[in-house]
N, C-alpha and C positions, 0 to 999 in steps of 0.2 A: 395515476403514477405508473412507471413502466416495473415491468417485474424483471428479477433477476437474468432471462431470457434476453431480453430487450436492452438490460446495461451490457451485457457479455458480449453484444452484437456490436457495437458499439464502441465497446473498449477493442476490440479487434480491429476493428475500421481503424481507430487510435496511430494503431503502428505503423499506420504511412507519414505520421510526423514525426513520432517518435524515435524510428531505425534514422530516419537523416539527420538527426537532432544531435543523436548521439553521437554518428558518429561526425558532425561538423563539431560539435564540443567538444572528442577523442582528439582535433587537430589541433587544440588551443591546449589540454589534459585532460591524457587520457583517461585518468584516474575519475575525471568529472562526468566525462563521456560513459564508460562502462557502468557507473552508479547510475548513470539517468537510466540507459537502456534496461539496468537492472529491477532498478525502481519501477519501472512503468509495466516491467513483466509483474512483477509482484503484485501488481493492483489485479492479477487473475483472482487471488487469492485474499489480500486486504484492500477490502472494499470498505465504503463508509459506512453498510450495509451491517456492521459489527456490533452495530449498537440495539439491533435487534435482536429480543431473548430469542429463540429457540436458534435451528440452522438454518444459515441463507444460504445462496446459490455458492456464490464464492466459499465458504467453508466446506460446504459439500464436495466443489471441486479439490479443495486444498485435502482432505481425509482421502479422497479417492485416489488423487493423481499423484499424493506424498506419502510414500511408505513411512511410519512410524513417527516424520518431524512432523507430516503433518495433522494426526493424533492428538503430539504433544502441546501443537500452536493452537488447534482446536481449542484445549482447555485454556488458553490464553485469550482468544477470543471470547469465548463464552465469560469468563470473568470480567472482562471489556463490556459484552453486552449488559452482562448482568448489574453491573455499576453504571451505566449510561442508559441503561432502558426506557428510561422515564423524557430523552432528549430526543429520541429519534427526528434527524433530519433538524435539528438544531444547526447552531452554526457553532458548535462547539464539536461536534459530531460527524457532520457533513458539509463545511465551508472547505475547500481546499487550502492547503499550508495548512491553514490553523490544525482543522484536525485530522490532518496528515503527521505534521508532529507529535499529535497526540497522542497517536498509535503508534506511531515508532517508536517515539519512546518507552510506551508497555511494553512493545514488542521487545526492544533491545537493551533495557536496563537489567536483568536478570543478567545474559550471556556477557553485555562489558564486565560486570561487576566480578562473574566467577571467573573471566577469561584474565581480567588484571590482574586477578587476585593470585595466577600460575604467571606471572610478566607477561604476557599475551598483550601487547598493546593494539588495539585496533585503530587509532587518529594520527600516531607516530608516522615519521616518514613520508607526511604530507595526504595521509589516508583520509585524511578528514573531508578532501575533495571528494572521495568516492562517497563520502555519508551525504554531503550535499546534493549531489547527485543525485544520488538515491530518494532524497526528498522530492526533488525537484522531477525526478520521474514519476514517483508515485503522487505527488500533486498534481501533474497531469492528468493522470489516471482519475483520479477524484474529481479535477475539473468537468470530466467528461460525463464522471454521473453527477455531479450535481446541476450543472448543465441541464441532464435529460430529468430531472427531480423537476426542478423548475419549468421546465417549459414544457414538457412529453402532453399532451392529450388524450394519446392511447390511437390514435390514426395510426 
């Protein structure tokens, strides 16, 4: 199985479909466009890799590279792993979509719930296309290491 090194390398390469992706979706909305771009950056950081207890490489980068939010998602993560530990590389875990949503919604049900709860709407106004996006870039991302889960040899 390839190690965290070997997804990062990989997910980089990503970005030569990704940047066009976006932005040819930016010309149908933009709003669809900017969440994909956004989402598939994200996959630096949430990986399906989450479901493994201690730190992966992605968390590692996310504490390094993110002054203070990324601290706080750490201990979101770790809670993620610590409940999913027993699935590692399931398809509940690591199938792209499936558990892409999975994680976003950990990720993001605390922040909608405290941000509605000051009128903060975040799907108003047709935002919900940037949340699709967002999916649809970060299941990219997820495609790409599960992809290299299943097929890698270590060549």
């Amino acid at each position: 199985m390839p190690d965290g090194g070997t997804h990062h390398k990989y997910y980089n390469r990503g970005y030569i479909v990704s940047i066009p992706v976006g932005i040819i979706t930016s010309l149908w909305e933009w709003k669809f466009g900017l969440g994909y771009v956004v989402g598939y950056s994200l996959g630096r950081y949430v990986d399906p890799d989450w479901d493994l207890m201690g730190t992966n490489a992605g968390e590692g980068r996310m504490v390094n590279e993110i002054p203070i939010l990324g601290h706080l998602v750490f201990g979101v993560s770790s809670s993620y792993g610590s409940i999913f530990r027993k699935h590692h590389r399931s398809f509940w875990t690591h199938f792209p979509v499936v558990s892409t949503l999975i994680r976003l919604i950990f990720i993001m049900v605390v922040p909608f719930v405290f941000l509605d709860s000051w009128g903060i709407n975040l799907v108003g106004n047709e935002w919900y296309l940037f949340w699709l996006g967002l999916w649809a870039g970060l299941s990219h991302a997820d495609a790409i290491h599960y992809y290299l889960d299943i097929t890698y040899s270590g060549v």
